[in-house]
N, C-alpha and C positions, 0 to 999 in steps of 0.2 A: 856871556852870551851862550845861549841855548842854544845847542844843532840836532836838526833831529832827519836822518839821511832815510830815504825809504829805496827800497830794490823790491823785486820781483813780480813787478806788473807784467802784464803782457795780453795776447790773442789765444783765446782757449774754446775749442767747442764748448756746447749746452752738454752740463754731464761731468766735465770736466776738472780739474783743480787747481791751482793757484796756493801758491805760499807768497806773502808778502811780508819783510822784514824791515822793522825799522829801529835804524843805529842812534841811539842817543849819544849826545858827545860827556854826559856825567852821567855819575847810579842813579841808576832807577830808581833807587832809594830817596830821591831827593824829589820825587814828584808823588801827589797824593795819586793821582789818577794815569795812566795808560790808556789811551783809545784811539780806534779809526775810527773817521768819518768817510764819507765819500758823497759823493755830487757829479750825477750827473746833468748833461746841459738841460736847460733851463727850470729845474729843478733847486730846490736848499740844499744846503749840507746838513745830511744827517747823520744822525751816529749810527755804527755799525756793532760794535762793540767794546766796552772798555773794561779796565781792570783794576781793582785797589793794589796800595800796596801793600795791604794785608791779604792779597788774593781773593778777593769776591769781584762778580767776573759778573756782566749785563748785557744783553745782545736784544738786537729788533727782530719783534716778531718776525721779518721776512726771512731773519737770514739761519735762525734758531733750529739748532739739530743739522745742519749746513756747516758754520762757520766756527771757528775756534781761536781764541784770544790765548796768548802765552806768550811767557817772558825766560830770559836766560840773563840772572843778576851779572852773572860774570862776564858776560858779554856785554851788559849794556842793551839788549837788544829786545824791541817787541815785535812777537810772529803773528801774523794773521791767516791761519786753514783755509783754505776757501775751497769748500767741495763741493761736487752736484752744483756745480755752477749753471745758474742762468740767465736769459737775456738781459733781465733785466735787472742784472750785478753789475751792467755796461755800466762804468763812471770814474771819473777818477778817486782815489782812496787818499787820506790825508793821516798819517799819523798824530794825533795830538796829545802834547802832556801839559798836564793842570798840577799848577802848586796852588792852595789856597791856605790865603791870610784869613786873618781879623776881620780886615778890613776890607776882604775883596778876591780875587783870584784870579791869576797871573798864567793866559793858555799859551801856549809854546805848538809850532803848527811846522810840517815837512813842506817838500814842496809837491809833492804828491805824485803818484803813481799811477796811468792808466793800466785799467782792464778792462776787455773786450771781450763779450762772451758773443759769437756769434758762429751760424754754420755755413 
């Protein structure tokens, strides 16, 4: 069983920054993909950023030049930057990891982390 723990949400002014980390309970190594999503209310989950595990790294145009996707093997752990925050980063953030098969592909999900960007 896959865990995957997220820390560092919170309330930050417009401008502002955010680190959010999230603890996988195995290596990194064991999953094709590293990504946030986030969703806020009544809204989809969308992706924010993810990362191979050969390091090639995809972020949504809103958040591009903003935001920054990195990982620490020894840790176990993937960071999420989050700078020059604004309003409309309000949502909660979900770390998710993707192994894929053959036959299909197997996503592993946190239980996610609000962040508030307001003034």
């Amino acid at each position: 069983q896959v865990q995957l723990v997220e820390s560092g949400g919170g309330a930050v002014q417009p401008g502002g920054s955010l680190r959010l980390s999230c603890a996988a309970s195995r290596t990194l190594f064991s999953f094709n993909t590293m990504a946030w999503f986030r969703q806020a209310p009544g809204n989809k989950r969308e992706l924010v950023a993810a990362m191979t595990s050969g390091g090639s790294t995809n972020y949504a145009d809103s958040v591009k030049g903003r935001f920054t996707i990195s990982r620490d093997n020894d840790k176990n752990t993937v960071y999420l930057q989050m700078n020059s925050l604004k309003p409309e980063d309000t949502a909660v953030y979900y770390c998710n990891a993707a192994v894929v098969f053959r036959s299909g592909k197997q996503d592993y999900w946190g239980q996610g982390t609000q962040v508030t960007v307001s003034s």
